[in-house]
Steps between C-alpha positions, in 0.01 A plus 500: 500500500399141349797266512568310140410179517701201311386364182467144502358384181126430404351420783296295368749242390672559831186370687499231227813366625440540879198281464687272304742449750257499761317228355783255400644569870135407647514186260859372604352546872237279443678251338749459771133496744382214310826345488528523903179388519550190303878394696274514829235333393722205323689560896149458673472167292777360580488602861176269541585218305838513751235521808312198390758318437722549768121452703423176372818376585408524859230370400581177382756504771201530790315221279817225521539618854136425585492132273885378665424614813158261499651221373845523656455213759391268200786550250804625747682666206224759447654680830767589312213696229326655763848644648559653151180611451461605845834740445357606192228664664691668740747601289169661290312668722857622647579657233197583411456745818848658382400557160162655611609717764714707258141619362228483762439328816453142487078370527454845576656488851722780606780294619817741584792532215215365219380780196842632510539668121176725607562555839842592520491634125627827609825364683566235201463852299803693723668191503518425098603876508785461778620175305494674136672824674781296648546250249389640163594859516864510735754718339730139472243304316386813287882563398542111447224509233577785307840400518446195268245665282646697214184819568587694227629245245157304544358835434724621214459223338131524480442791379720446230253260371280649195211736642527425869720907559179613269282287737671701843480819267113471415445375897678768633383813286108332539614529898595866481219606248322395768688692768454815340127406449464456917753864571240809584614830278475717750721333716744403304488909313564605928729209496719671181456842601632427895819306324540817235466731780734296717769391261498804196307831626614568895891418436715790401531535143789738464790341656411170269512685195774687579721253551355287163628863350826485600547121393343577149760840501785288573428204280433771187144365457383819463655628168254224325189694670652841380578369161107397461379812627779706230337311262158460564560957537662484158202276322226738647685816387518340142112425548419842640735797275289751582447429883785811599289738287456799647708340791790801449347720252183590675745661782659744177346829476232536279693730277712274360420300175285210479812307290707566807270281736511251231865517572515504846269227502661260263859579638360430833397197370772333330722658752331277769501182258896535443504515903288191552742296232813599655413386829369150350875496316724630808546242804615812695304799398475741767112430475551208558718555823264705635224267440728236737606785757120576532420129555779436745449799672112372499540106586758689851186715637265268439679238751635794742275873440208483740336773308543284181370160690228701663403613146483190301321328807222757500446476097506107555220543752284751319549262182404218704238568699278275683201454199748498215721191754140323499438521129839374443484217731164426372614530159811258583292221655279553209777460243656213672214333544349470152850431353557205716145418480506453149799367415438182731142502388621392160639210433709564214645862650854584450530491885372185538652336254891652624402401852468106346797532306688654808421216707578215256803682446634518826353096580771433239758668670429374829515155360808538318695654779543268805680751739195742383276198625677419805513874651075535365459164709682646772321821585147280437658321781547778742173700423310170495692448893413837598159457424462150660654629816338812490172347407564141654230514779226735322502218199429200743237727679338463177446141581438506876187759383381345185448174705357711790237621264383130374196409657563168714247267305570608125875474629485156617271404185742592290833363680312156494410464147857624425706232720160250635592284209822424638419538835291200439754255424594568907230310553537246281871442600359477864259203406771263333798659743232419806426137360873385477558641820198332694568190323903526577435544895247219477755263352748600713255456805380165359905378473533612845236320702585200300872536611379482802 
């Protein structure tokens, strides 16, 4: 048997719109590419004007170092230059070293503790994931947050503003087009058929409906049904007169007149007619007794006869054998399916448009009522704590592995034009900190030996 499929629209407008989407989503990537690409190389820029500058400052320092320390013994006062300069420089190439062995090893020699971001990447990686699991994501920091941020307020009130619940509407119905688009039919037809089976064909059937009998008996919801059927009895009648023909009068004998089983016939007839319209008039007609007797009687063995459970169960499973449960689970799926499918395929469906209108509706609400805001914001609170300690260590594993997975050298590339800007200004405070300090002791070592 070939399973319905679910009609989608043209197909040709469908792919249309796929490629569409396709190509403005390949466009936005490559914007944000180019626009990466242009913050590091602006970074890269600004990383080697920092190097030369911070370089020449050692530099010149090594130049007045060289010039005071020649002339020194001619002018006197030029000691006190060549101590500042003579700090400067080691307060450069001091830091220098530092700044450098965050990223490689210093003139190329392996000297222990130097090219520490690539060769002890993996333990900065558990470590950045130990620090964001304890600090970022405890239950007391999580609850402190959410705390004093109105969730579903912030929330409310934006999707109150024009178009953005038709924005979450068009997302979230392009989202389960989709879904269906990705489910495999024959699956999901076994899928329906095991839940039908499960859930509608193997339970008893009898003691259910008996016991629905007895609550329609007792409530008197019955009498409508009986009424429709009087009537419904009465209309064909009028429709068909001559349907009793021969009904009574072809059991006369054959002697007897043909007027007779005209007669017969038509007295039959009206006879049964007068019947029908007294019971639709008389609340209590005998008939009508009877008719409830028989159906409380029925509704009783159908929870407690065997023979009348065994009976019903054995019609349910001849009428619902195992091809006719596949064609209907097929043809359920099927049904669902293309329904769903095409109301959130279009864009102006009634669906669609009540599912915007819902949600607007109840944004409103939400940000109207405080206590309805107050007791949304706290059961986002306690799902969003359940998750975080449920999921607390699995989420900074993300981190430990993502960093695992960088490869050292495109890892320590990239940390250094992100923070070797700044890191640069290290060595520039080391110069100028390194002069005043050289020429500081030197003073003070000058004042002493002339003290003494």
């Amino acid at each position: 048997m070939t399973t319905p499929t679910a009609r989608t629209g043209d197909p040709d407008s469908d792919d249309r719109q796929s490629a569409g989407r396709r190509r403005t989503e390949r466009e936005r990537l490559e914007r944000e590419r180019a626009e990466a690409e242009r913050r590091d190389a602006e970074r890269r820029r600004a990383l080697r004007s920092m190097k030369v500058l911070a370089t020449s400052l050692l530099a010149v320092a090594a130049v007045i170092f060289a010039v005071s320390f020649a002339l020194q013994d001619r002018y006197p006062w030029l000691g006190f230059v060549r101590a500042a300069a003579e700090g400067a420089m080691v307060g450069a190439l001091a830091d220098w070293f530092a700044v450098t062995a965050l990223f490689k090893h210093p003139l190329g020699l392996r000297i222990p503790h130097t090219a520490i971001i690539p060769t002890r990447k993996d333990e900065i990686g558990e470590t950045l994931g130990e620090f964001v699991e304890t600090e970022f994501l405890s239950d007391d920091v999580v609850a402190t947050r959410l705390a004093a941020y109105d969730v579903s307020g912030a929330a409310a009130r934006w999707l109150t503003e024009p178009g953005n619940a038709r924005r979450v509407v068009d997302e979230a119905s392009g989202a389960v087009v989709g879904f269906f688009g990705l489910l495999d039919d024959d699956r999901m037809r076994e899928a329906v058929e095991a839940v039908v089976r499960t859930h509608v064909i193997e339970p008893e059937w009898a003691p259910p409906i008996g016991r629905l009998g007895e609550r329609i008996l007792s409530s008197g919801g019955h009498h409508a049904a009986v009424d429709l059927l009087l009537d419904r009895f009465d209309d064909w009648l009028v429709i068909h007169p001559d349907a009793l023909s021969n009904l009574v009068s072809g059991r006369l004998p054959s002697w007897l007149p043909s007027f007779v089983d005209r007669l017969v016939d038509e007295r039959v007839y009206q006879e049964l007619r007068r019947f029908v319209a007294d019971v639709r008039r008389d609340p209590t007609h005998r008939a009508r007794r009877a008719i409830d007797g028989y159906l409380a009687e029925l509704s009783d063995r159908l929870q407690h006869d065997p023979d009348t459970i065994a009976g019903l169960e054995a019609a349910k499973a001849r009428a619902f054998d195992d091809p006719r449960i596949r064609e209907l689970a097929a043809q359920a799926w099927a049904a669902a399916r293309s329904a769903a499918v095409d109301a959130l395929s279009d864009p102006d469906s009634e669906l669609r448009n009540r599912i915007s209108a819902a949600l607007a509706d109840a944004a409103a609400r939400v940000v109207a009522d405080p206590e309805l805001r107050a007791s949304l914001n706290q059961r986002i609170s306690g799902a969003a704590g359940h998750l975080v300690s449920t999921y607390r260590h699995d989420i900074a594993s993300v981190i430990t592995e993502t960093v695992r997975g960088w490869d050292p050298a495109e890892t320590t590339d990239k940390i250094e034009v992100q923070v070797g800007r700044d890191l640069q200004f290290i060595r520039i405070n080391g110069t100028v900190v390194g002069a005043l300090a050289g020429l500081a002791i030197y003073a003070v070592a000058t004042g002493v030996a002339a003290a003494f």
